[in-house]
N, C-alpha and C positions, 0 to 999 in steps of 0.2 A: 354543390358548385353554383356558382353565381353566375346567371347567363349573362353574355356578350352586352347586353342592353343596358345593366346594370351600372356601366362605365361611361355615364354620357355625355362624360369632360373628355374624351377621348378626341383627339385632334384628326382629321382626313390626314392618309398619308402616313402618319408612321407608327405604323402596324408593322412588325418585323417578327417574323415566325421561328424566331430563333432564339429563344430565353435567352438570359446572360446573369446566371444568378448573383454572380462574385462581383460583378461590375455595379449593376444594382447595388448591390450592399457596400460597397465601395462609395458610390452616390448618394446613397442615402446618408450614410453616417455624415457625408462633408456635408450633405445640405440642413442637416439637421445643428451640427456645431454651429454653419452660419446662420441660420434662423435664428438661435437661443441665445449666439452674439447680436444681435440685431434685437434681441429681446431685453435682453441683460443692459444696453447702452439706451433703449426708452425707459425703463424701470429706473435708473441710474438719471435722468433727465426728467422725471415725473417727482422721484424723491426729489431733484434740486428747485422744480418749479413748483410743489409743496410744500416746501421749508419757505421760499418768497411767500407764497399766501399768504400763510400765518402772521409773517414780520408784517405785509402791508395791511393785512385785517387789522392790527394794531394799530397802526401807524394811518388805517382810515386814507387813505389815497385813494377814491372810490373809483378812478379811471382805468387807475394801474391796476387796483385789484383786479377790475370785472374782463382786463385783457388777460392776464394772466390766468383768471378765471376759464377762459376759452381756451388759451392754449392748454391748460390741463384735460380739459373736455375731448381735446385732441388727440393728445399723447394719450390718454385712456382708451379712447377706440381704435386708434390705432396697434396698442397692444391687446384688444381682444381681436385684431382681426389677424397677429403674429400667432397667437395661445390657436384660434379655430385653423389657422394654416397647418401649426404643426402637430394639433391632433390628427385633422387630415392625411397628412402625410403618412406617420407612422398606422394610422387606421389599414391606409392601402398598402403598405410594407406589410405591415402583421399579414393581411389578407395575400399576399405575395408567397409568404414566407409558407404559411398555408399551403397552398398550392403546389410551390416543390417541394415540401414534403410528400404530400400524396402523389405526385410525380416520381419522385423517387422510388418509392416504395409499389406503385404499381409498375414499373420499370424493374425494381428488382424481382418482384413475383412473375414478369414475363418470362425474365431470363430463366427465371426456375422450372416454371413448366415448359420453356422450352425443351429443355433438356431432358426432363420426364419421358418414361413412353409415350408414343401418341394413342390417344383412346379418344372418343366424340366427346365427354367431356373434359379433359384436356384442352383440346381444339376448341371447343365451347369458352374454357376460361380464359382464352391464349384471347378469343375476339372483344371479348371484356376488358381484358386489360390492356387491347390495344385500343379501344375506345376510350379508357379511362385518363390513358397517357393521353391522346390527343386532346380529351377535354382541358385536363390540368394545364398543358403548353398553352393552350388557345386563352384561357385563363389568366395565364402569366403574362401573355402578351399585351393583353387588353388592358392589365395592370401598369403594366410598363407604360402605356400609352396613356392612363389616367396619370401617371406620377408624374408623366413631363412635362403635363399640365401645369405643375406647381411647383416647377424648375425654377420661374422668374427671368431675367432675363441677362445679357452680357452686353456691356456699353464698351468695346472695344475704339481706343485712341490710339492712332497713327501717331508716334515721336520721333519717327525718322530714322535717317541708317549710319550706321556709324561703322567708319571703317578707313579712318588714320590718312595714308596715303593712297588706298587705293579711291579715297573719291577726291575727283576731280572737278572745277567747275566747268560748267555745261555735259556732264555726265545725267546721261536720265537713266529712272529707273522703272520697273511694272512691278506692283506689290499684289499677289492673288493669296487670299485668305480662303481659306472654303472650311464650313464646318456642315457637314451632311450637303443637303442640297443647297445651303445657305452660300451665298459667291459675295465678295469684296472686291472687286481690282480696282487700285489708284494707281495712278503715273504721279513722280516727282522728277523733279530737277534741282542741281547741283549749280547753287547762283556763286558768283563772281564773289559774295565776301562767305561762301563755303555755308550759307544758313541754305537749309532747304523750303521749295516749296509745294506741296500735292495737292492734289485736284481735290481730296474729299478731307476728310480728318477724323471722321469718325461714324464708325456703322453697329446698329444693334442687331445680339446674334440671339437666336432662341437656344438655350441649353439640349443637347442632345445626352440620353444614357450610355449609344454606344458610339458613336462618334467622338473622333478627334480634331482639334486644330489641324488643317494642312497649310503651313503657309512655302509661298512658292515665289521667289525672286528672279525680274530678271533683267538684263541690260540693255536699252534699246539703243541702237546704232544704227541712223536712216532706216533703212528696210530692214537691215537686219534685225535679230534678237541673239541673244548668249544668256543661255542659264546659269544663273550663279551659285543657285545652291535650292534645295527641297526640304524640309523640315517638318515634324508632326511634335505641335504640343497637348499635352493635356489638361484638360480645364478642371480638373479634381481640388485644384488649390485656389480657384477662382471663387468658391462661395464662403465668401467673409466679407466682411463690413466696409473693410478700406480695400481703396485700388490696390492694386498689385500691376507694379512694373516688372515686363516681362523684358527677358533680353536675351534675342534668340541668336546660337553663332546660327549664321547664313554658310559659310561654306567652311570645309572640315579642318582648316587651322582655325577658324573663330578671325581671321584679315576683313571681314565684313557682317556687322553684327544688325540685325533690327529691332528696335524700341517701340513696343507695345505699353499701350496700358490697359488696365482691363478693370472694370468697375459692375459689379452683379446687383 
């Protein structure tokens, strides 16, 4: 077992004592397609800035060459720092995967001498393998907290809310985004030729493995407030290349819907 020290990309704060194997592996495979699209589309623009070389090496353009020159130099280290990202990754999944295994499997040898007569060495193996299980969780977890290190990050855009007749002008609205501890709120307002306008337009969120999107709409009227609607998305389809427009119904006929964009 690898002690706790071993993981010193580990972030304060979310350490969560509760594996979540299937989510993890759920996470990992989407981060891992979006890395190797991210890999696929530099490799794809290195061969196109390598085919220019050549022509201008010919053709002796010695300004153009030695820029094009640099941006190759670029797009090469930048894919060897894609290729070390996601050896990393799968490095700390492998060593994951590891770990509930032998969770598993000292969990199932508990249940078995549970059940056994009890005799002092029974009880002796019963304290083993309830150490063992603690070790493996504490293990997982630690993991969990190295891998979200190399989550990257979520550039979430406010595009406004959409919802036909029921927005009016001079209608304001409170948008709360929350993903774990992370908090968004913007206030918009509903102008006179119906374009909107909100206080902020865009907030960077950290990727969480068990956290969801919560977003939470509401209507302000003077003092008062009227909730419109509460929503939880998922960001599992977030880790790809291109934005993704997200379009969330607000309340449960879809009469008021919110336009997210989401960029990783």
């Amino acid at each position: 077992l690898k002690p706790p020290k071993a993981y010193n990309s580990l972030q304060k704060g979310t350490l969560i004592w509760d594996p979540k194997p299937l989510q993890v592996k759920k996470i990992f495979e989407a981060l891992k397609k979006g890395l190797n699209e991210y890999l696929e589309a530099h490799q794809a623009e290195l061969d196109y800035l390598s085919g220019r070389h050549k022509d201008t090496k010919r053709n002796s353009r010695l300004a153009f060459y030695y820029d094009l020159d640099k941006q190759i130099r670029s797009v090469e280290r930048y894919i060897r720092k894609l290729e070390f990202h996601i050896s990393k990754v799968e490095e700390l999944y492998e060593a994951y995967c590891i770990q509930c295994r032998l969770r598993d499997g000292a969990t199932n040898m508990k249940q078995a001498f549970s059940l056994s007569p009890s005799t002092k060495a029974s009880r002796e193996s019963l304290v083993e393998l309830y150490r063992n299980v603690q070790e493996c969780t504490e293990d997982m977890c630690f993991i969990e907290g190295a891998l979200e290190v190399h989550l990257g990050e979520f550039h979430v855009k406010m595009k406004g809310l959409v919802g036909f007749a029921r927005l009016c002008p001079g209608d304001q609205y409170e948008v709360f985004v929350r993903l774990g501890r992370q908090k968004w709120r913007l206030r918009g307002k509903i102008e006179t030729d119906d374009s909107q306008t909100w206080d902020e337009e865009e907030k960077i969120f950290i990727p969480n493995l068990h956290e969801k999107f919560e977003i939470k709409v509401t209507e302000l009227r003077g003092l008062a407030t009227i909730l419109v609607g509460v929503v939880t998305c998922d960001s599992i389809n977030f880790f790809t290349t291109k934005p993704q427009a997200i379009i969330v119904d607000i309340t449960e006929l879809g009469t008021i819907k919110l336009r997210l964009e989401v960029l990783w």
